[in-house]
N, C-alpha and C positions, 0 to 999 in steps of 0.2 A: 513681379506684377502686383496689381493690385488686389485687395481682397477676393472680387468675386471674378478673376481670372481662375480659368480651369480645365481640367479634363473634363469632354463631353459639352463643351459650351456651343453657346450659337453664338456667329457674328453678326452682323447685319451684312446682307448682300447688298448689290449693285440696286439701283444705282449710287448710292450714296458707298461711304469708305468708312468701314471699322476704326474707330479709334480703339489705341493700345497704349495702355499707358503703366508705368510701376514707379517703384526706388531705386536709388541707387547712389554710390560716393559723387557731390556734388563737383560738376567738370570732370568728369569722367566720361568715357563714348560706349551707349548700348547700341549693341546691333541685333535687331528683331528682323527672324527670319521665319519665313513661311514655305513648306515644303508639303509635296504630298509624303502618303506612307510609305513608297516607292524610293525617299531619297531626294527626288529631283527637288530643286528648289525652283519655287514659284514667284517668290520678290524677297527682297531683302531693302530693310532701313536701318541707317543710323543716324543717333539724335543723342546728343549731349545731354548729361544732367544738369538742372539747374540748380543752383544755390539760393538762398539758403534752405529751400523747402528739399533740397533731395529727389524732386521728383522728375520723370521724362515723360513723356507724351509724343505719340507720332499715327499717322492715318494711314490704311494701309489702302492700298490699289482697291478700287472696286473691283469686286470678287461677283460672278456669276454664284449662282445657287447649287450647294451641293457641299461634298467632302468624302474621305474624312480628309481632315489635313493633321500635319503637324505642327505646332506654335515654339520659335524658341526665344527668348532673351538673352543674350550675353554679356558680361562687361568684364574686361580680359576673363583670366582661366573661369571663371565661374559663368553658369546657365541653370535656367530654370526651362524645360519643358513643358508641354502642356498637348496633350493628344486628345485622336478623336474630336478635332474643332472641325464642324459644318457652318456652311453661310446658309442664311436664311432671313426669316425678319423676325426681329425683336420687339415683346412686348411688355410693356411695364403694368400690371396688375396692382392698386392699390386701394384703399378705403378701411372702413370698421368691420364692425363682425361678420356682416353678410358676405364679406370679399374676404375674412378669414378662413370661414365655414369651411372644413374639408373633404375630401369627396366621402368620408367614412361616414359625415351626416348626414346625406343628399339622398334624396328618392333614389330605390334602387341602387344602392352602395355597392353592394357585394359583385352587383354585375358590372356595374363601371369599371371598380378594384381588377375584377380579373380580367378586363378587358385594356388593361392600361398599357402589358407588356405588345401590344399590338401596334405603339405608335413609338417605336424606338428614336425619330426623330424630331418628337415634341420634345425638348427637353427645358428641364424647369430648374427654376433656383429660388431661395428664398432667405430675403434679411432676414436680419433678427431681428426681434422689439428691441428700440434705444431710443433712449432721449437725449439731447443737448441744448445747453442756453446759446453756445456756438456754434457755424459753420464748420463742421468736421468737412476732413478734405477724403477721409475713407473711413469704412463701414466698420464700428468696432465689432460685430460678431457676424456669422449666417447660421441662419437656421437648416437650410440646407444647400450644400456645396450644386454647382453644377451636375443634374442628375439624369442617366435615361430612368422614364417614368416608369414603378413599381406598385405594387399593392400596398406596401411597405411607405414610402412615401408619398405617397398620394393618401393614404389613409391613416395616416400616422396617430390623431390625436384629436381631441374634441378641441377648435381654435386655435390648434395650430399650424401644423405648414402641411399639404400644398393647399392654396385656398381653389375650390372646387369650379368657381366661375371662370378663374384664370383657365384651370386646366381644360374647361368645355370649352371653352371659347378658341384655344389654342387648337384645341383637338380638329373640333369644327372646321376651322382653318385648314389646318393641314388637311382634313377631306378634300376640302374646295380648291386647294391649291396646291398640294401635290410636292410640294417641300419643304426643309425643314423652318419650322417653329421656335424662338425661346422665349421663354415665358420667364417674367421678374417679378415675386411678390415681394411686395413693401407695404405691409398693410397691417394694425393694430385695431383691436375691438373698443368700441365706445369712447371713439375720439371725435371732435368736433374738429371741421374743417379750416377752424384758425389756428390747428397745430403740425398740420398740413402747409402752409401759407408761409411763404417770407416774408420777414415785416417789411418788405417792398411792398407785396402785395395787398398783407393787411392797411398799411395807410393811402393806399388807391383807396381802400374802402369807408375813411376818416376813421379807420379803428388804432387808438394809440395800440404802440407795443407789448402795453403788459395788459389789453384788453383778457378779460376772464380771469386776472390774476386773483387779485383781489382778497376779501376773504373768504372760508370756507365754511359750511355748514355742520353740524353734527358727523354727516357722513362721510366730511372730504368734501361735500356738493357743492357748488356758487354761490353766494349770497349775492345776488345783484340788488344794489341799494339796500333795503330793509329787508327783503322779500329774502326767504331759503326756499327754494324747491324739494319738496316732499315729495316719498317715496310715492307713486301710485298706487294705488286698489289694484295689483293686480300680478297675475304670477312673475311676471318682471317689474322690478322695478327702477324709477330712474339711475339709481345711482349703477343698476347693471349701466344703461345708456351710455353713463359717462365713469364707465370706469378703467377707462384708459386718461394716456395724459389728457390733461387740459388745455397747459400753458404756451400761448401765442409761439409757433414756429416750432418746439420743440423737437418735433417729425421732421419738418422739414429739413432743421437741421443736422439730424443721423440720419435718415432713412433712406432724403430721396438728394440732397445736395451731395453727398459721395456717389453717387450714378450719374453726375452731368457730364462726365465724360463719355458715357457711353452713347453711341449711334442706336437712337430707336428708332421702327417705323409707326406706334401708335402705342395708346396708352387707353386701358380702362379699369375705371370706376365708381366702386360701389359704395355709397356713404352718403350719411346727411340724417339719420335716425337720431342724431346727438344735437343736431341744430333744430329740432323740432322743440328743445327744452333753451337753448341760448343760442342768441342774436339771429333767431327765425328769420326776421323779414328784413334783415342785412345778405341771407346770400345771395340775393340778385343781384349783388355787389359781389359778394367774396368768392361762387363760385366763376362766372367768368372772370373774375382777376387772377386764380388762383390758374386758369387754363391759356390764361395769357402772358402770366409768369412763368411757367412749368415753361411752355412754350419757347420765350427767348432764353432760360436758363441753360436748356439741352443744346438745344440749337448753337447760343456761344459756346457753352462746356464740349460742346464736340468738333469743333472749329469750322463750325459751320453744315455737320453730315447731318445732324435731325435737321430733318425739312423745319424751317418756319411755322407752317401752319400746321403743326404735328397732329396727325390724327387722334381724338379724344372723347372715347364712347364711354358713357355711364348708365348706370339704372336708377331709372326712378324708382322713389320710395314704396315697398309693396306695403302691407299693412300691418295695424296693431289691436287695434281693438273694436271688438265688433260693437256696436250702435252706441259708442263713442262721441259725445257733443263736441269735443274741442276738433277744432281745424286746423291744427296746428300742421299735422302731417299733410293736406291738401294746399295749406299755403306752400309749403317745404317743397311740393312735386312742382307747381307754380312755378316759386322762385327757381328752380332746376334749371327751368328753361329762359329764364332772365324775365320771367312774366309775357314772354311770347307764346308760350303754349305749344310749340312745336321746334324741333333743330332738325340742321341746322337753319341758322336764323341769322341773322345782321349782328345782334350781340354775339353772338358763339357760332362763328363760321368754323366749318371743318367738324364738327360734332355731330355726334348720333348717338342715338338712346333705345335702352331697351323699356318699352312699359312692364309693372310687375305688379301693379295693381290688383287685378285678377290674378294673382298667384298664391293668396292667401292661405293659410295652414293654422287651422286656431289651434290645433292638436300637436304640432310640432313640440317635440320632448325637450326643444331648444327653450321654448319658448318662441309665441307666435309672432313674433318681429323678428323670425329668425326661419322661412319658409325652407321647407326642403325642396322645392321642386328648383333646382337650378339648370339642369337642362333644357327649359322653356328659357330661361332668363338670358343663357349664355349663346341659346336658339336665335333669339331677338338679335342679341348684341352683333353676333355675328352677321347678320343680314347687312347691319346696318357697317360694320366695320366692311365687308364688301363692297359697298355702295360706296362709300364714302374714301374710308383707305384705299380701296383696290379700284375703285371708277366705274366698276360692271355696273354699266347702264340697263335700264329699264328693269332693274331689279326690284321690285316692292320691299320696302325694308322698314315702312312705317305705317300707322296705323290711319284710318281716315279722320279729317280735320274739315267742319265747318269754312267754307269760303264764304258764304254768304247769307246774309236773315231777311225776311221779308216778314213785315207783317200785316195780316189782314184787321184791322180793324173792326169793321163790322160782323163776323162771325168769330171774331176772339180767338185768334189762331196765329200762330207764329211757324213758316217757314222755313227751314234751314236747309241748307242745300251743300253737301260735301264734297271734299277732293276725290273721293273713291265709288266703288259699287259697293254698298253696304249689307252685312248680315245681320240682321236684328237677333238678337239671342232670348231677350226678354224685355216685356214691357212694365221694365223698371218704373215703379208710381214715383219713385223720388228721382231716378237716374239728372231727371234735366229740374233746375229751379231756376224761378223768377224774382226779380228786385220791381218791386212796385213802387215804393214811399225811400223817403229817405230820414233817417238812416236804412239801410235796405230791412226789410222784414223779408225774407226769403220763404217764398211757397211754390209748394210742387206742381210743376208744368208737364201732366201726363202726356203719353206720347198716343198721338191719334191716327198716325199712319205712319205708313211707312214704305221710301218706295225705292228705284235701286239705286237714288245717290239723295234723296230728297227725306227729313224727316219732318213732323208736321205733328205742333204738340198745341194743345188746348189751355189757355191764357187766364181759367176759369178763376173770379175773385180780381183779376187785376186791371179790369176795364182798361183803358187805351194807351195807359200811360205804362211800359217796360224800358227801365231804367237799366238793367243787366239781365245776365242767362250766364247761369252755369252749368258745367256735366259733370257729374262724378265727382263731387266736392266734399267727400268725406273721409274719413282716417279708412272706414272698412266698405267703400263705395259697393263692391259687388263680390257675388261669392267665388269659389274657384272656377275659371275660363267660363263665367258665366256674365261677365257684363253686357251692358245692354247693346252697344254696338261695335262691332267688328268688321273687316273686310273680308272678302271672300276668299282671302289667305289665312284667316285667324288671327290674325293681327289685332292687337284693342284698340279702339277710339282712344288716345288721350283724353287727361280729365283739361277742362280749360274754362275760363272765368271771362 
């Protein structure tokens, strides 16, 4: 079998068909059988090795949800077993630190830790860090083999495996829906999302191949043209950011192109803290191409069992620095959403997001771009992978969004009217800003009522002429669960431009 074939895995259930795939002496016949514990055999295939790669590939029957089963491979006298295999749905977990973070770092560790042997059918796996300039066709390490969930692994080390989002999110899940889970992390700290990216995807975006190559700074950092990016003022600094790879595809091609074989039902992602420092205001390019690549790469790699429009949740960027001038991180939530401000959306159909904005931790011992509350976050995500992955209709799973602006001119007042019933939490003096002139000079548009879907803020200084409005348009917008508007779920307003 392949690397991360194993005892204790999950396959993907019905309706789609597990792909199964290994090595073997090229023209030669593997026969893959599926049997319960009991003996009885439940289907069997055989598939010839191909030459000259050695390798076989074959789909197995859609499998109803459950197990355990037994997995075997043979090619004459020789087999390899594999027990303890459940159907359920498969998820790919990946991004930078904040999706490496392990549950040993997370609010309330100790009671997650001991409450982990409670879900013996979330089971988790996780790559190793590796880089390559080539398309690897399997994974040269794992971090952790196919596992039922432990204290022990789930809290194993400070960044490294299991990452603590994956395992909320999975957990969540299996609450909601009642069977088994597997959860897949591929995820490295302080990488930017063009190493992530097949250079298919990067020249969707006109980014040449060896975009970020370049030279390097002092620290290892980019030198983009003349310019080095220097360390911040502050308990992290960038070159923490970007101190995973760099170089265009490298991820891509160890991490996540050796998993196109597998059948997954959704995929989510935490990252984009490292494109706040290079090619910012390229990812509303790079990350819907990177979700439309990922997309047809599984989809062919599994001979068609990832759906198409592969389900694909992320979280927006929570925060860094409190009363921070640079925008860099409010462009970065922005571009997230393809400059639409909310998913899913016409550019990034199939997507959902958790907000983490309001999750702030300036005190986190990680350092504050690195929040521990991820039960909120993996909270979100999950609503939103409900909605969207699973279809459960009239589920609330996002936060309220302005449809509409009216403005009064002669009393100097600007009407906004949302998707939701709203909870005002605070009346943030800066939450909402206005563009009068252009270039914009952005001044704050206080909020003068407020009513149950309607907000109504005060135009004062910018007589008739409102050029723009924005919400939350800062690196450290608002404090913990305290932003300015919410829905009467707790959900946050998105920040939007």
């Amino acid at each position: 079998f392949a690397s991360y074939y194993g005892d204790h895995m999950v396959l993907q259930k019905e309706p789609a068909g597990a792909v199964v795939w290994g090595y073997g002496e090229p023209g030669a016949t593997v026969t893959v059988v599926l049997s319960e514990d009991s003996g009885l055999i439940v289907m069997k295939k055989t598939v010839r090795v191909k030459g000259p790669s050695g390798t076989w590939t074959t789909v197995l029957d859609p499998m109803d949800r459950g197990g355990p089963y037994v997995l075997t491979a043979g090619q004459g006298s020789e087999n390899v077993t594999l027990q303890d295999i459940y159907f359920g749905d498969v998820w790919l977990c990946s991004g930078q630190s904040n999706m490496v973070m392990t549950v040993l770092q997370i609010a309330n560790a100790s009671r997650e830790l001991a409450g982990a042997a409670r879900y013996p059918y979330v089971r988790v796996f996780a790559v190793a860090p590796a880089r390559s300039d080539v398309e690897l066709e399997d994974l040269e390490r794992i971090d952790l083999p196919w596992s039922i969930p432990t204290a022990e692994n789930l809290g194993h080390g400070n960044f490294t495996y299991f990452s603590a989002v994956c395992w909320l999110l999975g957990r969540y899940l299996y609450e909601a829906l009642g069977y088994p889970i597997g959860l897949v992390e591929a995820a490295w700290g302080g990488t930017p999302i063009e190493a992530w990216s097949s250079r298919r995807a990067l020249r969707a975006c006109g980014l040449p191949e060896d975009a970020g190559r370049g030279k390097t700074g002092t620290a290892g950092l980019p030198v983009l043209g003349s310019v080095c990016f220097a360390p911040l003022a502050s308990s992290i600094s960038l070159h923490h950011h970007l101190s995973g790879p760099q170089m265009p595809s490298v991820l891509w091609n160890a991490m996540i192109h050796p998993l196109l074989n597998m059948t997954l039902w959704g995929v989510a992602w935490y990252q984009g803290e490292a494109n706040t420092f290079l090619h910012t205001d390229l990812y509303n390019c790079t990350f819907p191409a990177l979700i439309a690549d990922w997309r047809r790469a599984f989809h062919d790699g599994s001979a068609g069992q990832t759906q198409p429009l592969l389900p694909f949740g992320f979280v927006q960027l929570s925060t860094y620095r409190r009363q921070s001038p640079d925008d860099s991180f409010a462009r970065l939530r922005w571009h997230q959403t393809a400059d639409l401000g909310v998913v899913p959306n016409a550019r990034m159909p199939g997507t959902f997001m958790a907000v983490a904005m309001d999750l702030c931790d300036e005190h986190s011992p990680y350092g504050s771009i690195h929040p521990r509350d991820k039960q909120n976050v993996a909270h979100r995500l999950q609503l939103g992978a409900r909605a969207v992955a699973y279809g459960e209709k009239e589920l609330v799973f996002q936060g309220p969004y302005p449809t509409r602006a009216v403005l009064e001119v002669t009393r100097g007042l600007l009407n906004l009217t949302y998707s939701q019933e709203l909870a005002c939490r605070q009346r943030d003096t800066r939450a909402f800003e206005v563009c009068c002139s252009t270039p914009c000079g952005w001044l704050p548009a206080p909020v003068v009522a407020v009513g149950s879907r309607t907000v109504t803020l005060a135009l004062a200084g910018c007589g008739t002429l409102v050029l723009a409005l924005r919400y939350a348009w800062a690196e450290w917008p608002c404090e913990y669960q305290s932003c300015a508007l919410y829905n009467t779920r707790g959900l946050p307003a998105p920040p939007f431009l």
